[in-house]
C-alpha positions in Angstrom: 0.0 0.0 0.0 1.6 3.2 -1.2 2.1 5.9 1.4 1.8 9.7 0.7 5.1 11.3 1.7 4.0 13.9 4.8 5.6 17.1 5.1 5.5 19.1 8.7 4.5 22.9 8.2 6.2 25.3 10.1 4.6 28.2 10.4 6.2 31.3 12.1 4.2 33.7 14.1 3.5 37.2 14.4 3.8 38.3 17.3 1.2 41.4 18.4 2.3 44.6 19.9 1.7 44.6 23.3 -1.2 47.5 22.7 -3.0 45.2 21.0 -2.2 42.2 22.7 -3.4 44.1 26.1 -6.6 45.6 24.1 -7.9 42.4 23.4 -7.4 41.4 26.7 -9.4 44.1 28.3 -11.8 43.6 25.3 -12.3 39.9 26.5 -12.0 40.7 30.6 -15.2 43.3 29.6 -17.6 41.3 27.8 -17.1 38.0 30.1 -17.7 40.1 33.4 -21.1 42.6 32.1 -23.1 39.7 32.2 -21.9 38.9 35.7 -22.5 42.6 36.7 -25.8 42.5 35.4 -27.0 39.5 37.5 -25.6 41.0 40.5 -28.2 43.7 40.3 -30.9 41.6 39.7 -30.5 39.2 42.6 -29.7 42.1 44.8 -33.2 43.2 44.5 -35.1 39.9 44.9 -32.4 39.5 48.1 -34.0 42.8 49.1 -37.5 41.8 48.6 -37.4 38.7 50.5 -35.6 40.2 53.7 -38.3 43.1 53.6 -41.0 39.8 53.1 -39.5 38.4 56.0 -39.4 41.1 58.0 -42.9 41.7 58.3 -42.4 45.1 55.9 -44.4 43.5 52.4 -46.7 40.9 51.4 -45.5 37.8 49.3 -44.9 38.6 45.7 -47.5 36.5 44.8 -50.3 37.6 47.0 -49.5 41.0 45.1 -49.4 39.5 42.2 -52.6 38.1 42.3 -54.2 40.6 43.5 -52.5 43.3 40.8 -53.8 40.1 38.2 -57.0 40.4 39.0 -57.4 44.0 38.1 -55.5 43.9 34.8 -58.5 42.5 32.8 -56.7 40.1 30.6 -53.4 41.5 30.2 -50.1 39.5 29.8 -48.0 39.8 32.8 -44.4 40.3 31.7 -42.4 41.0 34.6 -41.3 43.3 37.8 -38.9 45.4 40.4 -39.0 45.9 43.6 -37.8 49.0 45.4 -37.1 48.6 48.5 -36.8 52.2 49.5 -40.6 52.6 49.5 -41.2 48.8 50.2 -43.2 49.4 46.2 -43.5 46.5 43.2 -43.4 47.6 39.6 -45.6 45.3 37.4 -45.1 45.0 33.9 -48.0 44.1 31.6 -48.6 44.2 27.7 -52.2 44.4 26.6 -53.1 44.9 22.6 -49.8 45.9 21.9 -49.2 48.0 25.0 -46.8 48.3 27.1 -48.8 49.4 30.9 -46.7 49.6 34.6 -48.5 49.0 37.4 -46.8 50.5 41.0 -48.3 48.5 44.1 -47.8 49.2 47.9 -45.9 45.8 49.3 -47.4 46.6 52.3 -51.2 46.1 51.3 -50.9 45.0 47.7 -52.8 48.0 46.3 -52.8 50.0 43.1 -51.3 53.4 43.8 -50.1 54.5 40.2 -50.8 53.4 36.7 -48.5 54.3 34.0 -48.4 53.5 30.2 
């Protein structure tokens, strides 16, 4: 069986200047920490809104939710914040193409603002 005669490759390297090579870098170090960052602030506020709910300072979410639910007459609930400044959920809903924030105390669960 014939054999096909294999020759190696070298191949020689550029080598970057250290600008570059240090842009990348911090190029790279950016984009794999933001989503990091952003998750941080995120769980900070649901860490937030559970100590408050177990303090005694707001209802659960979904007792709010529910009760928010009930008033928004169909619409699709898409998502929320909590601030725990005021102890206040913001409710986001889209109905018929629309885009409506609902602001409820966490003490009581009610509607105290509507904004679209």
């Amino acid at each position: 069986m014939p054999c096909a005669y294999v020759m190696p490759m070298l191949m020689k390297w550029k080598i970057l200047p250290a600008s570059v090579t240090i842009g990348i870098g911090a190029a790279l170090a950016l984009v794999v920490t933001m989503p990091v960052a952003d998750a941080g602030g995120r769980r900070d506020e649901q860490d937030a809104a559970r100590r408050a709910m177990l303090d005694g300072h707001v209802m659960p979410f979904a007792m709010i939710k529910r009760r928010v639910d009930a008033q928004m007459d169909g619409a699709s609930y898409v998502g929320s914040e909590f601030n725990p400044g005021s102890n206040r959920y913001r409710l986001k809903y889209v109905k018929d193409g629309k885009v409506v924030w609902v602001d409820a105390d966490g003490r009581t669960g009610d509607i105290i603002g509507w904004a679209r």
